[in-house]
N, CA, C and O atoms as CSV, one atom per row, in Angstrom:
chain,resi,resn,atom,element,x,y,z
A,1,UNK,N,N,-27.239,7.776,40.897
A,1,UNK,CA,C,-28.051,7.872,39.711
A,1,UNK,C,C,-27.308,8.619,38.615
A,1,UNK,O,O,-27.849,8.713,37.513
A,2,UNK,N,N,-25.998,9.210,38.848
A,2,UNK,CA,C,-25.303,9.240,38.030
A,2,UNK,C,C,-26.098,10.635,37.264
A,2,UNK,O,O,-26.941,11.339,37.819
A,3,UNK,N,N,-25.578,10.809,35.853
A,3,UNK,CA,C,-25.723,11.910,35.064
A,3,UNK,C,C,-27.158,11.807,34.806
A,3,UNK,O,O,-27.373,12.862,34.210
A,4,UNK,N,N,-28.673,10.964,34.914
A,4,UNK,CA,C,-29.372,11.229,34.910
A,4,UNK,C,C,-29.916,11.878,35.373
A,4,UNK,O,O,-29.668,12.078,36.562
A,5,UNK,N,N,-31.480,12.937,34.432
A,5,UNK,CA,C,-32.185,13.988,35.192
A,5,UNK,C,C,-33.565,13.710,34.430
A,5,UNK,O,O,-33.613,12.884,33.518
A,6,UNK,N,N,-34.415,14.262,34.746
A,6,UNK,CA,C,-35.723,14.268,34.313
A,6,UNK,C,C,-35.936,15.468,34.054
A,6,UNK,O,O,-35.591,16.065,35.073
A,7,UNK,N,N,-36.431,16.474,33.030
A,7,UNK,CA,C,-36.645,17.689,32.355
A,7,UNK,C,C,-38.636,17.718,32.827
A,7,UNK,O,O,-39.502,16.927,32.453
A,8,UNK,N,N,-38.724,18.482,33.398
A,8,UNK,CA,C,-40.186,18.886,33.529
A,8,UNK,C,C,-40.599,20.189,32.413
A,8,UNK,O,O,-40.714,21.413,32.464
A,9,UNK,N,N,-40.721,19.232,31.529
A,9,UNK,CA,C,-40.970,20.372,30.116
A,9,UNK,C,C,-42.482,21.355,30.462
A,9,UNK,O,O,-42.198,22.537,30.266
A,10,UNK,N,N,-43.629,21.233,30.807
A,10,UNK,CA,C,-44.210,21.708,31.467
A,10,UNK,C,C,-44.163,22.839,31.889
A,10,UNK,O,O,-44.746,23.833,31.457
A,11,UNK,N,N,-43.123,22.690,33.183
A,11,UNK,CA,C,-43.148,23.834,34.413
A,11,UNK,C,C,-41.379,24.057,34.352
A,11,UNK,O,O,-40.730,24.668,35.201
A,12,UNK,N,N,-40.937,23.524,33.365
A,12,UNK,CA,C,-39.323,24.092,32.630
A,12,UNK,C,C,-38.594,24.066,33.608
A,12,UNK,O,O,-37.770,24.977,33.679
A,13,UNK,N,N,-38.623,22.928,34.825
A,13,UNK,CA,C,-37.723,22.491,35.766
A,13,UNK,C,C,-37.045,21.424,35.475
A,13,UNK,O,O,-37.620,20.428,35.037
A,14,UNK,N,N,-35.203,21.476,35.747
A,14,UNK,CA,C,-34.756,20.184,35.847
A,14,UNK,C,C,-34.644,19.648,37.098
A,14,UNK,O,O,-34.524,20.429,38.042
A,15,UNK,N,N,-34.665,18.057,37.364
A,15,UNK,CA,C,-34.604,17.666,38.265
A,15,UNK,C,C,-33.340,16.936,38.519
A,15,UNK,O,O,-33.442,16.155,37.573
A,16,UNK,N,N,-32.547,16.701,38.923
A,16,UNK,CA,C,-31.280,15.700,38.969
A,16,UNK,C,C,-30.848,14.839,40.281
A,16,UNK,O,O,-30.350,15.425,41.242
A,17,UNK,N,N,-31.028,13.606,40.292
A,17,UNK,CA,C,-31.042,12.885,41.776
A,17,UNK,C,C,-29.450,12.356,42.065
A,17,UNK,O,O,-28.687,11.980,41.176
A,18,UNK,N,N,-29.206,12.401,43.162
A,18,UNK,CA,C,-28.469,11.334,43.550
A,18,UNK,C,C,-28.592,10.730,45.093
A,18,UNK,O,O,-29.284,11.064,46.055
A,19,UNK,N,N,-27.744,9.835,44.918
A,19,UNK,CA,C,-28.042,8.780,46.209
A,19,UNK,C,C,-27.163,9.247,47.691
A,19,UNK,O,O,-25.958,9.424,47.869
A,20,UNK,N,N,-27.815,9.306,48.214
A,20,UNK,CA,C,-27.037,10.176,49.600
A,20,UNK,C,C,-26.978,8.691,51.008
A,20,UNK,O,O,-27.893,7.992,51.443
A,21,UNK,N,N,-25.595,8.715,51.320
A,21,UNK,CA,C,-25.524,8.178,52.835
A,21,UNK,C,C,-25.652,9.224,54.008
A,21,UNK,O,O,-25.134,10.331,53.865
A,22,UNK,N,N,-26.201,8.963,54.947
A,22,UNK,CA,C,-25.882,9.964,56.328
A,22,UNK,C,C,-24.634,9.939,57.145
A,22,UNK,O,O,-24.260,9.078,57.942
A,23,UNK,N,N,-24.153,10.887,56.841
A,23,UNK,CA,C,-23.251,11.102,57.779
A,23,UNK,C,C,-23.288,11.370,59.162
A,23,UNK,O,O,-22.437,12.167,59.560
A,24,UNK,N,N,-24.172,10.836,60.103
A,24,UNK,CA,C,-24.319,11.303,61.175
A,24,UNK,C,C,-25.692,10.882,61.274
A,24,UNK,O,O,-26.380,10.975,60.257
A,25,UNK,N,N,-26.286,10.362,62.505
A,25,UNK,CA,C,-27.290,10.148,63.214
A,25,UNK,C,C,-27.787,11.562,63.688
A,25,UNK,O,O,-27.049,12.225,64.417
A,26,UNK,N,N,-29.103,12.082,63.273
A,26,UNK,CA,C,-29.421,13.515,63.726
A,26,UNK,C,C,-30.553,12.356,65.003
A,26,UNK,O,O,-30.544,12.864,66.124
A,27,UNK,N,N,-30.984,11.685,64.969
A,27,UNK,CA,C,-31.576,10.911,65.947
A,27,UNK,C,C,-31.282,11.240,67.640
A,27,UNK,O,O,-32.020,11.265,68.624
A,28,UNK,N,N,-30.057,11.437,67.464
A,28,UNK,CA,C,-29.509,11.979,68.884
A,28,UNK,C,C,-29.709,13.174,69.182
A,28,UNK,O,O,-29.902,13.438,70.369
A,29,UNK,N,N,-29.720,14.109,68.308
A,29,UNK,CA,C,-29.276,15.928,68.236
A,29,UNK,C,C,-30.850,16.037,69.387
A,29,UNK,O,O,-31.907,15.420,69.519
A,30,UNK,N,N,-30.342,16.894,69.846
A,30,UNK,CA,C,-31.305,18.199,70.617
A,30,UNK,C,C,-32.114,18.800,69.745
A,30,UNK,O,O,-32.084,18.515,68.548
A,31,UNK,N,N,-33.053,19.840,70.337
A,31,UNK,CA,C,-33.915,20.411,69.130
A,31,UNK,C,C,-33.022,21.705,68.635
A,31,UNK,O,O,-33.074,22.114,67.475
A,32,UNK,N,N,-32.383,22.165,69.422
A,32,UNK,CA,C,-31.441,23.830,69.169
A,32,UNK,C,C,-30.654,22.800,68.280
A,32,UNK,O,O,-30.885,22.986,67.085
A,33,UNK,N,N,-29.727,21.693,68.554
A,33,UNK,CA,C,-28.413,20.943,67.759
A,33,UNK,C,C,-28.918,20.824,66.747
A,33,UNK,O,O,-27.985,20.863,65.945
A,34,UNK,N,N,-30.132,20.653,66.029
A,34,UNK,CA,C,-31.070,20.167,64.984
A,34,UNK,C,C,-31.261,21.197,63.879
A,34,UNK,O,O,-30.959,21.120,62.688
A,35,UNK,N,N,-32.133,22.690,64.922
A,35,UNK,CA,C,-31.946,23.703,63.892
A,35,UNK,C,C,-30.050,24.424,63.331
A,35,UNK,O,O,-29.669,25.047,62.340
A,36,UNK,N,N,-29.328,23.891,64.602
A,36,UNK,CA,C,-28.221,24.728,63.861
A,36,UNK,C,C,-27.713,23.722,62.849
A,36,UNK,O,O,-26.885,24.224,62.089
A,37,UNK,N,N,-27.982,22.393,62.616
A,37,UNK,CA,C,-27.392,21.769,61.780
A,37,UNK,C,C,-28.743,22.183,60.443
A,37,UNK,O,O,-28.030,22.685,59.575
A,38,UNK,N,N,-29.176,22.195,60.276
A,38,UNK,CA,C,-30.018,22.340,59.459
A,38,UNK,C,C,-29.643,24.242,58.484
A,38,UNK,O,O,-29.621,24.596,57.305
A,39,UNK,N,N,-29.485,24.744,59.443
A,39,UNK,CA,C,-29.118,25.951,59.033
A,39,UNK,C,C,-27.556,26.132,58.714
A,39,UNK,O,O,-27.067,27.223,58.423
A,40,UNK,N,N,-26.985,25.192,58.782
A,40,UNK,CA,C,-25.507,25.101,58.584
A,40,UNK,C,C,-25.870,23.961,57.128
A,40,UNK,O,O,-24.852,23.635,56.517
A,41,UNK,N,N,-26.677,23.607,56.798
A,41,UNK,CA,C,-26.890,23.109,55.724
A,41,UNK,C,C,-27.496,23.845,54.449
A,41,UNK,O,O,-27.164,23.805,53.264
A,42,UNK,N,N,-28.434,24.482,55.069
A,42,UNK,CA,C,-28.879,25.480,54.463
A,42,UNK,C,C,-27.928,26.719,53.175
A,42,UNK,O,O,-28.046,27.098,52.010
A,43,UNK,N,N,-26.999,26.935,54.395
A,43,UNK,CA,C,-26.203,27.840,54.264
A,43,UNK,C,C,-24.980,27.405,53.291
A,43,UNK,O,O,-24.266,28.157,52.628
A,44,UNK,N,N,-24.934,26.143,53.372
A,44,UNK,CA,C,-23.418,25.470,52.962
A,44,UNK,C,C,-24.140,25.159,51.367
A,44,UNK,O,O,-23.409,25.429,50.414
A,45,UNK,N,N,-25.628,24.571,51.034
A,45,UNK,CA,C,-25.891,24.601,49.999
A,45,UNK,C,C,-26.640,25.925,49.085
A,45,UNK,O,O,-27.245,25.557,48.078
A,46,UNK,N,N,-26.634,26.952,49.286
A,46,UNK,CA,C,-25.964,28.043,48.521
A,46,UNK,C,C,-27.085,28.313,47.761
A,46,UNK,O,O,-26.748,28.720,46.649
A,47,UNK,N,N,-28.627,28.234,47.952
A,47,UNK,CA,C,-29.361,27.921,46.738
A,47,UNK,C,C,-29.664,29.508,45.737
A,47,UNK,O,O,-29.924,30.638,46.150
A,48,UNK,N,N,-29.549,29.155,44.766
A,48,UNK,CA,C,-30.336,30.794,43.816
A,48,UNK,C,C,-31.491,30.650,44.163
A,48,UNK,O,O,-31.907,29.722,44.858
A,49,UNK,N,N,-32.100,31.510,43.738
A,49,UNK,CA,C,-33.673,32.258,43.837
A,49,UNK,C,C,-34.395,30.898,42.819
A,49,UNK,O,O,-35.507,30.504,43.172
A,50,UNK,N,N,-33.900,30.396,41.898
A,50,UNK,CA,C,-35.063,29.489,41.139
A,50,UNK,C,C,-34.748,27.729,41.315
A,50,UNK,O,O,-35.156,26.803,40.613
A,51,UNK,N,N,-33.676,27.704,42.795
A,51,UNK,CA,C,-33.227,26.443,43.082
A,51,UNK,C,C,-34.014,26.009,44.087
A,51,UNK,O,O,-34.715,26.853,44.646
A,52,UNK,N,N,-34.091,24.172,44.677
A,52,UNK,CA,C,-34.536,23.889,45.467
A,52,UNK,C,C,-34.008,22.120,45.586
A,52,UNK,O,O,-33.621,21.250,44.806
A,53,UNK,N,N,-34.211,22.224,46.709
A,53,UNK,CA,C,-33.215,20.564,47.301
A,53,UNK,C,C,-34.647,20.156,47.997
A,53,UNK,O,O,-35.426,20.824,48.676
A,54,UNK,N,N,-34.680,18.736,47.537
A,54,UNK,CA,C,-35.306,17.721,48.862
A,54,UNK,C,C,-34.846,16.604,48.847
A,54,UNK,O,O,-34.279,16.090,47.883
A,55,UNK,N,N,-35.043,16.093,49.938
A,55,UNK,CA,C,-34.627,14.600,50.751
A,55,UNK,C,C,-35.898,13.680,50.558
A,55,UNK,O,O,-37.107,13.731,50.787
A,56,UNK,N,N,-35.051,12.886,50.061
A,56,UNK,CA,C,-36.567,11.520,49.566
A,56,UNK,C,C,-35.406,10.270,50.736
A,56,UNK,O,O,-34.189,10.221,50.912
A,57,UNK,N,N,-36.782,9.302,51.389
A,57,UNK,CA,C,-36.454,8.223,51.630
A,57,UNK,C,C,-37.176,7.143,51.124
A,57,UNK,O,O,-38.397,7.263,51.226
A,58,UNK,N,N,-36.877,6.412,50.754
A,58,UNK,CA,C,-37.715,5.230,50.191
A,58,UNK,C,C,-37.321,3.978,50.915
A,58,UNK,O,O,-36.638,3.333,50.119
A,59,UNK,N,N,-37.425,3.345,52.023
A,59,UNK,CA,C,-37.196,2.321,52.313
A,59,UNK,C,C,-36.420,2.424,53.035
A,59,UNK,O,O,-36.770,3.035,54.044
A,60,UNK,N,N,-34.716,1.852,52.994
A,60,UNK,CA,C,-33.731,2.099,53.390
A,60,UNK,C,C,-32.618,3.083,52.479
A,60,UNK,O,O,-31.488,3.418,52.834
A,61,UNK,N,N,-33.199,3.361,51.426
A,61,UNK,CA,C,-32.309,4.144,50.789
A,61,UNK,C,C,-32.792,5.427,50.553
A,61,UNK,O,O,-33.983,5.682,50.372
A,62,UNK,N,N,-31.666,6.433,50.551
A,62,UNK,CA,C,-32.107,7.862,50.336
A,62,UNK,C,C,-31.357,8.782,49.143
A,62,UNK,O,O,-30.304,8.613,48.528
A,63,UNK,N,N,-32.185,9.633,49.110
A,63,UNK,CA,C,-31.497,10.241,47.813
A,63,UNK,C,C,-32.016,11.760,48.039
A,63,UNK,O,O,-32.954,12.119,48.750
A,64,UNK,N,N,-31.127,12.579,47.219
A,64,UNK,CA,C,-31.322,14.428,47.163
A,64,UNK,C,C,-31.838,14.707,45.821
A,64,UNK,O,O,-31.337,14.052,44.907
A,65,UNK,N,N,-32.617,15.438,45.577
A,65,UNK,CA,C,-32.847,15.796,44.326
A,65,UNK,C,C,-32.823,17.526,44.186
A,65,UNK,O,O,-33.410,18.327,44.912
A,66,UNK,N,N,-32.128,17.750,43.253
A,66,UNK,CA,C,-31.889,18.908,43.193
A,66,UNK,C,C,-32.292,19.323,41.994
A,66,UNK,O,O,-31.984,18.741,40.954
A,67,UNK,N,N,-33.282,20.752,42.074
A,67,UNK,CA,C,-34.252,21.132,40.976
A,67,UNK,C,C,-33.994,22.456,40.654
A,67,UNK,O,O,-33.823,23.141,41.662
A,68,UNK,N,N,-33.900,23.097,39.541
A,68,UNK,CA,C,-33.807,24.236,38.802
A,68,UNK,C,C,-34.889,24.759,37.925
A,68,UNK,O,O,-35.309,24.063,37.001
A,69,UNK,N,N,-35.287,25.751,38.121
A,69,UNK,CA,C,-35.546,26.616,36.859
A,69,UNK,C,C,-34.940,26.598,35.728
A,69,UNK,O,O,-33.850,27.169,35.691
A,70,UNK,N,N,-35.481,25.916,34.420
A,70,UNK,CA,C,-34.294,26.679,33.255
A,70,UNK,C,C,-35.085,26.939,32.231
A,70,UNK,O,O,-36.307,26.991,32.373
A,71,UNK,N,N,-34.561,27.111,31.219
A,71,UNK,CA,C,-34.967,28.202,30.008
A,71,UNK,C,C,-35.249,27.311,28.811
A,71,UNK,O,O,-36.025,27.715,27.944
A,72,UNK,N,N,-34.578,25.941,28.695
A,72,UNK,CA,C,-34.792,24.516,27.879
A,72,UNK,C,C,-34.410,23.605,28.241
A,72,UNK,O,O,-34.270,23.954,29.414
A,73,UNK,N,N,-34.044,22.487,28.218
A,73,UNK,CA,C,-33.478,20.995,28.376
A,73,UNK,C,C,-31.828,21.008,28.266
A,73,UNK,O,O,-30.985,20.192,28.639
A,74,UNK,N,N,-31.703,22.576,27.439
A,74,UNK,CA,C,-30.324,22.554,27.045
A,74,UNK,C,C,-29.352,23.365,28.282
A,74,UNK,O,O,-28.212,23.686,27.946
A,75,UNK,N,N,-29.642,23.564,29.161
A,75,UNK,CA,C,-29.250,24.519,30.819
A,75,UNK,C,C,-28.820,23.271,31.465
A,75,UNK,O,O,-28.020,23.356,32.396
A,76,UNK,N,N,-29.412,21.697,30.947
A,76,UNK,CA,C,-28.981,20.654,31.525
A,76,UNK,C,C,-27.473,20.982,32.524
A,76,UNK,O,O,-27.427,21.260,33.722
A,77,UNK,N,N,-26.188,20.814,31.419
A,77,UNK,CA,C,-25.232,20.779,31.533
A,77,UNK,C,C,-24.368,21.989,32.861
A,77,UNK,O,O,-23.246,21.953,33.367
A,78,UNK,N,N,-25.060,22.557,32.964
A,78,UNK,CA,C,-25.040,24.304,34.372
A,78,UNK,C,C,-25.473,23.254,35.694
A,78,UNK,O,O,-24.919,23.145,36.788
A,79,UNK,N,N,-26.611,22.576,35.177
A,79,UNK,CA,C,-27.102,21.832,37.040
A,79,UNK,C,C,-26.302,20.894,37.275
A,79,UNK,O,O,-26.037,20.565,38.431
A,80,UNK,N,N,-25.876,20.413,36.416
A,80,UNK,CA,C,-24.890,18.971,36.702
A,80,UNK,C,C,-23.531,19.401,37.239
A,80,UNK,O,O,-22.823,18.552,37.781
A,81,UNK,N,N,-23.179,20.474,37.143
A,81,UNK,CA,C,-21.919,20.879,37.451
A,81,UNK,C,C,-22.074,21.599,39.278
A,81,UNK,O,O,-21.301,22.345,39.879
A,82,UNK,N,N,-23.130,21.106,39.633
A,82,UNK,CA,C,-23.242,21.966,40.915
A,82,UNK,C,C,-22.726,20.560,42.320
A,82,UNK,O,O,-22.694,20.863,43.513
């Protein structure tokens, strides 16, 4: 989805998507293999205090959207660089 984002003027969140493949079948993992991958994800994406990630599936395709706190429309250019 490229450099597009959606500005939640509102509640002064940006949103910014992109399209994610899986690297790996978690289908197999154990429930312990599950939380440590999850927490090794956790950890690897780094979030600030006014950040937040979710996983959308729609069908067969999936995507991350990654959301910020900001201050105007103009902070755009700070989330895109992450």
């Amino acid at each position: 989805m490229g450099g597009d984002y959606v500005f939640d003027a509102k509640n002064g969140i940006m949103h910014v998507f992109y399209k994610a493949e899986p690297m790996l079948d978690i289908s197999r993992l154990t429930g312990s293999q599950y939380v440590g991958l999850f927490d090794e994800l956790i950890r690897r994406l780094n979030l600030g205090v006014n950040e937040a990630v979710a996983f959308i599936r729609l069908g067969s395709d999936r995507f991350i959207r990654l959301s910020r706190v900001v201050k105007s429309e103009g902070d755009l250019p700070d989330l895109n660089n992450c």
